[in-house]
N, C-alpha and C positions, 0 to 999 in steps of 0.2 A: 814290275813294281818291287821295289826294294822291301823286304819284311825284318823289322829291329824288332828282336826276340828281348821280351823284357828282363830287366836285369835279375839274376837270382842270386838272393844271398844265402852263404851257408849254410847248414845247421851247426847252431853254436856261436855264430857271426852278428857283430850285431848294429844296425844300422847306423849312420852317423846321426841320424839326429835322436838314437833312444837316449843315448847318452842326457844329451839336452834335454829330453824329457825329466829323467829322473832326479838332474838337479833340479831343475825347474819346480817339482814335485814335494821333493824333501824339504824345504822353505814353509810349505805349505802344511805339512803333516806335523813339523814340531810346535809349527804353531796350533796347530789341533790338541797334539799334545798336551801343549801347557794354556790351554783353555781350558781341559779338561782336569788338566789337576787337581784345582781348588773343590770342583765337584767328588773325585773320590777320595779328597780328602776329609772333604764333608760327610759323605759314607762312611767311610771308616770310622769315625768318630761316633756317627749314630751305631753302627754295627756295636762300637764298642759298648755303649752303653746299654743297648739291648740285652749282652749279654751277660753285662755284672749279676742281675736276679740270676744267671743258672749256674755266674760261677759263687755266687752265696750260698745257693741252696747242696751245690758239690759238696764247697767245703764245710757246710753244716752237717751234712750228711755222714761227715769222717770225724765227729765230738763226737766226743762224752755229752749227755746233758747236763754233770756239772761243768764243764767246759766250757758251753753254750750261757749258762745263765751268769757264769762269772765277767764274759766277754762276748754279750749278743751282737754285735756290732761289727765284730773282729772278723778279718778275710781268710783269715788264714786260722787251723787247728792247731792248738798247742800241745795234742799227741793225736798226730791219726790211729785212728780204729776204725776195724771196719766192723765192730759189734753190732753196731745199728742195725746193717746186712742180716748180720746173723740172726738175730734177734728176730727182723720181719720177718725171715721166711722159715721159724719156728714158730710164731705167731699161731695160735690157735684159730681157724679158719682163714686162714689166708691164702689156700691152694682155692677151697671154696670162690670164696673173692674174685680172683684170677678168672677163676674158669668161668664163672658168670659171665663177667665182664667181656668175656673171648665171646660166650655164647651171644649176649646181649647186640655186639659189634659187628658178630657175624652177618646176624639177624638183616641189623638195619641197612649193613652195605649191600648184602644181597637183595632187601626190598628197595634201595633206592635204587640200582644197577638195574632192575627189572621193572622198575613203574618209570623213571625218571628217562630208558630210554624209550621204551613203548611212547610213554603220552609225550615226551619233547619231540619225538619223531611223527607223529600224529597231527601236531598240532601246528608243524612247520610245515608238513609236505601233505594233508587231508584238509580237502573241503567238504566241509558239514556243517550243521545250523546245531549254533550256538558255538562254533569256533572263539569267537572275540569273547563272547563271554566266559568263556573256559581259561583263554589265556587271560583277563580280567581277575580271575577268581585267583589266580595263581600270582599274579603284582600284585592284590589285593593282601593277600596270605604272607606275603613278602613284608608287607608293610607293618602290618598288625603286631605287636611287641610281644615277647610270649608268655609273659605275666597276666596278660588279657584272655588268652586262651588254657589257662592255666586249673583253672575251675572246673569249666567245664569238659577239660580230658579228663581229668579225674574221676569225674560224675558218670562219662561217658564207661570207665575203663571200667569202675565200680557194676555198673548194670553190666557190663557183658563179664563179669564172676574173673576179672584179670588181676584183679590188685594182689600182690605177693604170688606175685608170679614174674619168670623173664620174658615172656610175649609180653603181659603187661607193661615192662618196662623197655621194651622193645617198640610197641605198636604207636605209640605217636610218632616215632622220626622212621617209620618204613618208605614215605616216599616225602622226604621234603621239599617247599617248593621252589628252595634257590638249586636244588637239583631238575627239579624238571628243566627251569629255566636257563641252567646252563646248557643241558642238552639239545634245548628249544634251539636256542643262540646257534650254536654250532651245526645244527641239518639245517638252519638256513642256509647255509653257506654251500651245502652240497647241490650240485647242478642238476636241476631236474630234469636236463638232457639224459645222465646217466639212467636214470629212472625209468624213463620213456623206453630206454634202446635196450632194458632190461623185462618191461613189460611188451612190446613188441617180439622178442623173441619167446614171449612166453612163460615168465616168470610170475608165481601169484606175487602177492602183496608182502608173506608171508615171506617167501625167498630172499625176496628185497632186501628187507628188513633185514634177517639173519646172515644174508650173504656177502651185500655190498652195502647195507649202513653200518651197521655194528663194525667190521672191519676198519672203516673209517674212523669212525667216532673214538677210537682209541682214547686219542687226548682228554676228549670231553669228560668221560667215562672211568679213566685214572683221578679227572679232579671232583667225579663225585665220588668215589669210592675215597679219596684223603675228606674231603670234604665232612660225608657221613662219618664215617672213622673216627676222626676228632668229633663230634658231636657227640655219639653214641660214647667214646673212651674217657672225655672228662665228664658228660654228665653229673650231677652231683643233686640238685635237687629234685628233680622228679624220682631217681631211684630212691633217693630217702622216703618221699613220702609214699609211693609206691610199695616199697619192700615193707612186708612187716614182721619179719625175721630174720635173721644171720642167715641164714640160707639161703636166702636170696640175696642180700645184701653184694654189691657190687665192688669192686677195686675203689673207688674216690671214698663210697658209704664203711667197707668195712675197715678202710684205713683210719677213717675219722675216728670208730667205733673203738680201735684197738690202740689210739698212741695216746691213749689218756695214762698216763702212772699214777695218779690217784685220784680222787672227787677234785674239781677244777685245776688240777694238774697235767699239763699237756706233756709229752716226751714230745720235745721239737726235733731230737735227732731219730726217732722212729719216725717221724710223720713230714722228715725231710730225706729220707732211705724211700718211703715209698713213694714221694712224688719223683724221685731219679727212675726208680721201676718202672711209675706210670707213665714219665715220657720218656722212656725208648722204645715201645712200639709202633708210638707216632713218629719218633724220627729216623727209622727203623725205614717204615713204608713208606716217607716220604723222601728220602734218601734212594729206593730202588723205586718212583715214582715223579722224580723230581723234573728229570725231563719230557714228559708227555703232560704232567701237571702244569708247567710252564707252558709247555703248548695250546694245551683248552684255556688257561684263562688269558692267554696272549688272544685267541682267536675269536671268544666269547665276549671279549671288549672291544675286538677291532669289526666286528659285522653285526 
């Protein structure tokens, strides 16, 4: 019996019909192309308009404030300065501010990091009574506006001796509940195969947990960490009413406090210096967070 050894082609050779493929292909792709154009041309446009408020507040940021009120309107500065700079961060209490604010931020990212993944991971992979109502209470809290809850934290924060203080103004966003629930979202997705083959060899509950969830949950866990971040960094009303001193006073409260130039007189070029301040450490984290943040909310809406 005759044996026809099948044909080999080179390496680097390449067959007669790839060729035909890839015209075939390229037809296809520009037309992809230019479907898609008109969509990120449409992006772009929106991106642009997003971004006119941060390039006004820029170049408000580099006036004088009689520069500002002769031309509030105007894009561009008629002498940059960077006195405004200067000026905030001589500002009398302003280091104060700062460090609150770091302290306040810290606070809440490390309580929501430690409750949001303990109970989302609880509550996706533990069977116990009152599961559904737990998770209930938590879409429930979701829903609720926070003007409605707004009284009685204050009442609550008031009886346990926290007001004018930075727990105080910490301890309502320590475990928020769109953090539980993204972390919720996300250990669904984890295979309770691995769990099994991990308690089988003997691992507590406990190992799990620290071992081989958290390891995972990366994503989830970078978008509650921006998530909380920005909650706890803009804040603005709860720390007013909370704080009832400069000392406590936080970065949003003690800016308001200090860009007054006289009784109903705002300094808009102080009070447009420190909102550039206050956002660069959100885009800051979310710039060295961007791609695992991307990830948890890609995954967190797709299961």
């Amino acid at each position: 019996m005759t044996v026809i050894a099948p044909t080999q082609v080179p390496p680097g050779d390449a067959r007669p019909g790839d060729a035909r493929v890839r015209q075939e292909a390229r037809p296809a792709t520009r037309r992809r192309r230019g479907a898609q154009a008109p969509l990120q041309a449409a992006l772009a446009v929106a991106a642009g308009f997003t971004l006119l408020p941060f390039v006004w507040v820029v170049s408000g940021s580099l006036r004088s404030l009689a520069d500002i009120r002769a031309a509030p309107g105007a894009w561009l500065p008629g002498e940059v300065t960077a006195d405004n700079f200067v000026r905030l961060f001589q500002a009398q209490g302003f280091g104060t501010f700062l460090m609150n604010s770091i302290v306040v931020a810290a606070l809440v990212v490390a309580g929501n990091v430690v409750a949001a993944s303990a109970a989302g991971y609880a509550l996706a992979k533990f069977d116990f009574a009152g599961k559904r109502l737990a998770f209930g209470a938590v879409m429930a809290a979701l829903m609720v506006p926070y003007t409605a809850t707004f009284v009685p934290q204050f009442v609550v924060t008031m009886n346990l001796g926290l007001v004018d203080t930075l727990a105080g103004i910490a301890a309502p966003s320590l475990a928020l509940p769109i953090s539980i629930f993204i972390v919720r979202q996300y250990a669904s997705a984890v295979p309770d195969e691995l769990l099994e083959a991990a308690r089988i060899d003997g691992a507590g509950e406990f190992r799990i947990f620290a071992r081989i969830f958290l390891p995972l949950a990366g994503p989830a866990l970078a978008t509650v960490t921006i998530m909380s971040f920005l909650t706890s960094w803009n804040n603005f009303i709860w720390p007013l009413v909370v704080a009832q001193s400069t000392s406590t006073y936080t970065l949003p409260v003690g800016l308001a406090a200090t860009s007054q130039a006289a009784p109903n007189v705002t300094d808009y070029g102080l009070m447009l210096a420190g909102a550039i301040v206050v956002m660069l450490p959100v885009l800051v984290l979310f710039l060295l967070l961007q791609r695992h943040f991307v990830q948890g909310i890609a995954a967190t809406g797709l299961r």
